[in-house]
C-alpha positions in Angstrom: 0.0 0.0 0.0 1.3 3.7 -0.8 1.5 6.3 1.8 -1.0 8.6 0.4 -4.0 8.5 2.6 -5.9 9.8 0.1 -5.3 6.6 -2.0 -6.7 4.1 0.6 -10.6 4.0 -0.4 -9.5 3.2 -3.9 -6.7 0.3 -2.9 -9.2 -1.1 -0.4 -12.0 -1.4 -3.2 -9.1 -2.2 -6.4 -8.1 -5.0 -3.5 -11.8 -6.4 -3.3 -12.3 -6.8 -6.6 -9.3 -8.9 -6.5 -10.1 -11.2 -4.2 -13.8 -11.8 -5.6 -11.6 -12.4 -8.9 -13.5 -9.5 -10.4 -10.9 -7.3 -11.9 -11.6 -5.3 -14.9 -9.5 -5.8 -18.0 -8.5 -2.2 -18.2 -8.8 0.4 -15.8 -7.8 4.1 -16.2 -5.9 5.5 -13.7 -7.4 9.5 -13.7 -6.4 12.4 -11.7 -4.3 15.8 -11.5 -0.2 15.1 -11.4 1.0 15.2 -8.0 -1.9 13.0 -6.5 0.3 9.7 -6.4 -0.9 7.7 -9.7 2.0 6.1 -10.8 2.9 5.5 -6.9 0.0 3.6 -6.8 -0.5 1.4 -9.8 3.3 0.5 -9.0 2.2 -1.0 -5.5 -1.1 -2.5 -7.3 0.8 -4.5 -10.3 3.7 -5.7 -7.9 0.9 -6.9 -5.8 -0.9 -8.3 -8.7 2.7 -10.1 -9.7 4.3 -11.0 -7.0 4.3 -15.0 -5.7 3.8 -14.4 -2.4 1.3 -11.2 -2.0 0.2 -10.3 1.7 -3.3 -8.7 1.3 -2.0 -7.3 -2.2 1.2 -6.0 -0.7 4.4 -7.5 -2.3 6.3 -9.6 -0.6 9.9 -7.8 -2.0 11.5 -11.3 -1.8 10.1 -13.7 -4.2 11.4 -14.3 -8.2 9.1 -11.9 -9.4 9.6 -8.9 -6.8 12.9 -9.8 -8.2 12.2 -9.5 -11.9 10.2 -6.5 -10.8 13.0 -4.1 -8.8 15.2 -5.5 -11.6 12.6 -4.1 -14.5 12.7 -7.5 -16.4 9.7 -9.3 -15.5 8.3 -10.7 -18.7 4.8 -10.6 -17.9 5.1 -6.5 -17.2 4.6 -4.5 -20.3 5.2 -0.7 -19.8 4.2 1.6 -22.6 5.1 5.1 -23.0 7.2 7.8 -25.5 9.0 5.8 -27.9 12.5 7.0 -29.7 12.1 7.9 -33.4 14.8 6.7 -36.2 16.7 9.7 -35.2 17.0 9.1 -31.5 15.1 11.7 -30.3 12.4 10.9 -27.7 8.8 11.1 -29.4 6.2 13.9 -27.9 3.2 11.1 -28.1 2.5 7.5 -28.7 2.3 5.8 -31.7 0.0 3.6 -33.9 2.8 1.2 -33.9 4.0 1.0 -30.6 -0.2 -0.4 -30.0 0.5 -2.8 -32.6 3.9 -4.1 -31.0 2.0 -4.3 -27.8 -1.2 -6.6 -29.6 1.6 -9.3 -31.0 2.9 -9.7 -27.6 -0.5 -10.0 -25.8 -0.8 -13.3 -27.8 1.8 -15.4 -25.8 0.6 -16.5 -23.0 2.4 -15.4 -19.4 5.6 -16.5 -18.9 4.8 -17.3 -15.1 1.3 -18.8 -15.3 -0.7 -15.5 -14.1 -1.5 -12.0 -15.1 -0.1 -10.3 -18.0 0.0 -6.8 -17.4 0.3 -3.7 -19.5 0.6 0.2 -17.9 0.6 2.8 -20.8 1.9 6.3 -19.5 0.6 9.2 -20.1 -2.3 7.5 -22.2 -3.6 11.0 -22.9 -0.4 11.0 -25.4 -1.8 8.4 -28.0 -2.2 10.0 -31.0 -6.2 9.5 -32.9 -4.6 6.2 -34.9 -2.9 4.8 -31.7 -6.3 5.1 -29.5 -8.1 3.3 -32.4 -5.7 0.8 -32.5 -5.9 0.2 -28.7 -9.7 0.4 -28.7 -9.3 -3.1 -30.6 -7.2 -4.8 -27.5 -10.2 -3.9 -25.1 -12.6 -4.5 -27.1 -11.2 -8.5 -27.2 -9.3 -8.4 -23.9 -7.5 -11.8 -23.7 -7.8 -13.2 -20.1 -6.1 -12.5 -17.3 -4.7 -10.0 -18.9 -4.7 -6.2 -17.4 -4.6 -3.1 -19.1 -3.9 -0.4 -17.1 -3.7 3.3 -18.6 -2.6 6.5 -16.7 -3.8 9.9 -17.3 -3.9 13.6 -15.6 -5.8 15.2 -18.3 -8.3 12.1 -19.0 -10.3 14.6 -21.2 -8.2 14.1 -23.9 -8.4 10.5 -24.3 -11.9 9.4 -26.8 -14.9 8.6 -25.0 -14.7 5.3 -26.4 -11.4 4.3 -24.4 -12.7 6.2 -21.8 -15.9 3.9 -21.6 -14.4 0.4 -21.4 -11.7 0.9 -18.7 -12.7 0.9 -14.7 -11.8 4.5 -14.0 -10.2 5.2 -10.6 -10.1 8.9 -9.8 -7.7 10.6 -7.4 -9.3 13.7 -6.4 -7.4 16.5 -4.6 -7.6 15.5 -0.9 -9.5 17.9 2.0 -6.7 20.6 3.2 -6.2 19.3 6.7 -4.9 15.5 5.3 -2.5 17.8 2.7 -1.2 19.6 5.4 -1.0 16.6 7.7 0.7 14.8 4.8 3.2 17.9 3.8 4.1 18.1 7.7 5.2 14.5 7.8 7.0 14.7 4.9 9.1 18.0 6.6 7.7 20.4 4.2 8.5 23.7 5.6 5.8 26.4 5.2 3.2 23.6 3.8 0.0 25.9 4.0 1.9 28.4 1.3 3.5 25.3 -0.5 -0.3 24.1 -0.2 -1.7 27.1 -1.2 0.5 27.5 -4.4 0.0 23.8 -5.5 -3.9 24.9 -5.4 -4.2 21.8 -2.7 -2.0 19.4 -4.6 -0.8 17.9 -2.0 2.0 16.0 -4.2 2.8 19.0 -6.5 3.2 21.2 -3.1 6.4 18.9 -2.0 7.9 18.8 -5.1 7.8 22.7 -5.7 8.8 23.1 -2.2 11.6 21.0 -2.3 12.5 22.6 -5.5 12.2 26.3 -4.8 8.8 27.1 -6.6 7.7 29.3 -4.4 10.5 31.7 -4.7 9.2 31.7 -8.6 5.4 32.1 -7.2 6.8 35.6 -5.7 9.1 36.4 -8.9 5.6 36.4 -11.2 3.5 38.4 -9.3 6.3 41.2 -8.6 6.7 40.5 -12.6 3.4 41.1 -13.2 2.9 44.4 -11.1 6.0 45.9 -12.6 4.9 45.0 -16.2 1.2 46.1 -15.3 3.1 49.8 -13.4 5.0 49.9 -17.1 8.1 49.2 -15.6 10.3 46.1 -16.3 11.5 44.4 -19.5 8.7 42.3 -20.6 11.5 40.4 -22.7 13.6 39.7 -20.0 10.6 38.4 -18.0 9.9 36.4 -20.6 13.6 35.3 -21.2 13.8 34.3 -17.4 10.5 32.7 -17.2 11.7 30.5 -20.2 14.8 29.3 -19.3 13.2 27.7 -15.7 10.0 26.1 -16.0 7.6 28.0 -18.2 4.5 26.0 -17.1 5.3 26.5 -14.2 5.8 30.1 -14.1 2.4 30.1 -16.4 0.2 28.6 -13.7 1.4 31.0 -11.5 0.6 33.4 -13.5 -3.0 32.2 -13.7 -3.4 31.7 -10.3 -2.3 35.7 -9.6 -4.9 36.7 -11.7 -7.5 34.8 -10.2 -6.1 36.4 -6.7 -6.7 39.9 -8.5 -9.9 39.3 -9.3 -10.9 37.7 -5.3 -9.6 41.1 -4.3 -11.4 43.4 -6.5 -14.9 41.4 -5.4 -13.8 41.5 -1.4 -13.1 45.5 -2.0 -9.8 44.1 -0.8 -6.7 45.8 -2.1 -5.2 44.3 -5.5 -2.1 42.8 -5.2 -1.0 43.4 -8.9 -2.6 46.5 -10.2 -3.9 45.4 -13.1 -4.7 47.8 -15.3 -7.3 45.7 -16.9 -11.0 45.5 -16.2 -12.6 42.5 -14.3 -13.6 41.0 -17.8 -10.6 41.4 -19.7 -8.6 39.9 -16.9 -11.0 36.9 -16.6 -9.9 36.5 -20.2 -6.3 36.8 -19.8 -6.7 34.4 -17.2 -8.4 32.2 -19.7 -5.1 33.1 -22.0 -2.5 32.2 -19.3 -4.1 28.5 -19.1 -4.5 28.0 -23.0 -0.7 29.2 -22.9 0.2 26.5 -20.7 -1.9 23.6 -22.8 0.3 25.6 -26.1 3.7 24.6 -24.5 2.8 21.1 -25.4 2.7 21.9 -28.9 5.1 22.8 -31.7 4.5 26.6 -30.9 8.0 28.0 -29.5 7.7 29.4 -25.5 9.1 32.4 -25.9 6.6 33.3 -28.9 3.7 32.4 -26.3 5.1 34.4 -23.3 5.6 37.3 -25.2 1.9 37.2 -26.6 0.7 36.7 -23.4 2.7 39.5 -21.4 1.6 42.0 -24.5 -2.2 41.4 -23.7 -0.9 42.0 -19.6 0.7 45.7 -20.6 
């Protein structure tokens, strides 16, 4: 079992269905990053392949929590971005990485149980992958588990969507994040909370990693720029050469501050010089910026759009 209390209704129902021998044949694994996903489909499948499982714990001793630390166990398929001819890593998966995967779900398992398949991020497949993979589970082949990860589910079709078991991880109630955060020696966890908007996971990692130094660098960014003062290039240049997605949903997250201020008659922390609709929409335009990144767009083309609509 993973440490995430948040994770224990869904283990103890994943766990019942095991023992009734009632698992699905593909479940999607659905949920914000930072919530433990991939922590917890690990413990699941080592569970579900190890010799010796105590209450769908893994033993860590046997052949196949072996073949498992070692990342060799032949019945453990993991799918995710593939290299193209020229080396470099691909941005999504492939039609024929799904095909690869279909030849090798027709030998049976090498140790006499479940074969088991993770693909990570599934919200990657391209249209001709999906529709390849909707194939598989529509003719699972037994004991045989498919088991797909996404944080932006949306953007996987319906149709996939509809024939796997979907678990989703929901950001937990504030007082377990803090609780969590505190035994896990975050320092500061209600402002490492508060910048994570209650991601629990994603408030540890930018803590340990300085994020909410960058939190504070935005919003002073975003004043100057909205005072006309500052370089909006060198914002942009700085904001580019860290974590632009980053430093975008910070940027979102400020403006959404603005606009609790201006309704509370509270003073606003930025000084926006734009009314309560238009920064609504450059809210909007701060999100969109952060789904662009993803795409063949270059950053420093979408800050700089983005900072012109701020001025």
């Amino acid at each position: 079992m993973t440490a995430r209390p948040w994770h224990a209704d869904a283990w103890t129902r994943l766990q019942a269905r095991r023992e009734r021998d009632a698992l699905p044949h593909a479940l999607l694994l659905a949920g914000p990053a930072g919530l433990g996903k991939r922590d917890f489909l690990a413990a699941f499948v080592n569970g579900l392949l190890c010799q010796h499982p105590a209450a769908g714990v893994a033993c860590g001793t046997c052949r196949g929590c072996q073949l498992l630390a070692a990342g060799t166990h032949p019945d453990l398929i993991t799918l995710s971005f593939g290299l193209r001819k020229d080396g470099v890593t691909r941005s999504e998966i492939v039609v024929d990485q799904i095909r690869d995967l279909s030849q090798r779900l027709s030998m049976a398992s090498q140790f006499g149980g479940w074969q088991v398949v993770t693909i990570d991020p599934a919200d990657a497949m391209n249209a001709a992958a999906a529709n390849a993979l909707l194939k598989t589970l529509e003719e699972p082949t037994p004991s045989t588990l498919l088991a797909l990860v996404a944080d932006e589910p949306a953007r996987l079709p319906a149709t996939i969507r509809s024939r796997c078991q979907r678990i989703d991880f929901l950001v937990p109630s504030r007082e377990a994040a803090l609780d969590w955060l505190r035994a896990e020696g975050v320092q500061d966890a209600p402002a490492a909370l508060e910048a994570a908007g209650g991601n629990p996971g994603m408030a540890r990692a930018w803590a340990a990693g300085g994020a909410l130094k960058q939190r504070g660098e935005v919003r002073h960014d975003l004043k100057a720029l909205a005072a006309g003062r500052g370089d909006a290039m060198e914002v942009v240049k700085r904001w580019q050469a860290a974590d632009p997605s980053r430093y975008l949903w910070f940027a979102a997250q400020a403006a959404t501050d603005e606009l609790r201020a201006r309704a509370s008659g509270k003073a606003a922390p930025l000084d926006s010089q734009l009314d309560d609709e238009a920064l609504d929409g450059w809210y909007g335009k701060a999100n969109r910026a952060r789904d662009a990144l993803r795409g063949p767009l270059r950053a420093d083309l979408i800050l700089i759009e983005l900072l012109a609509a701020w001025r």
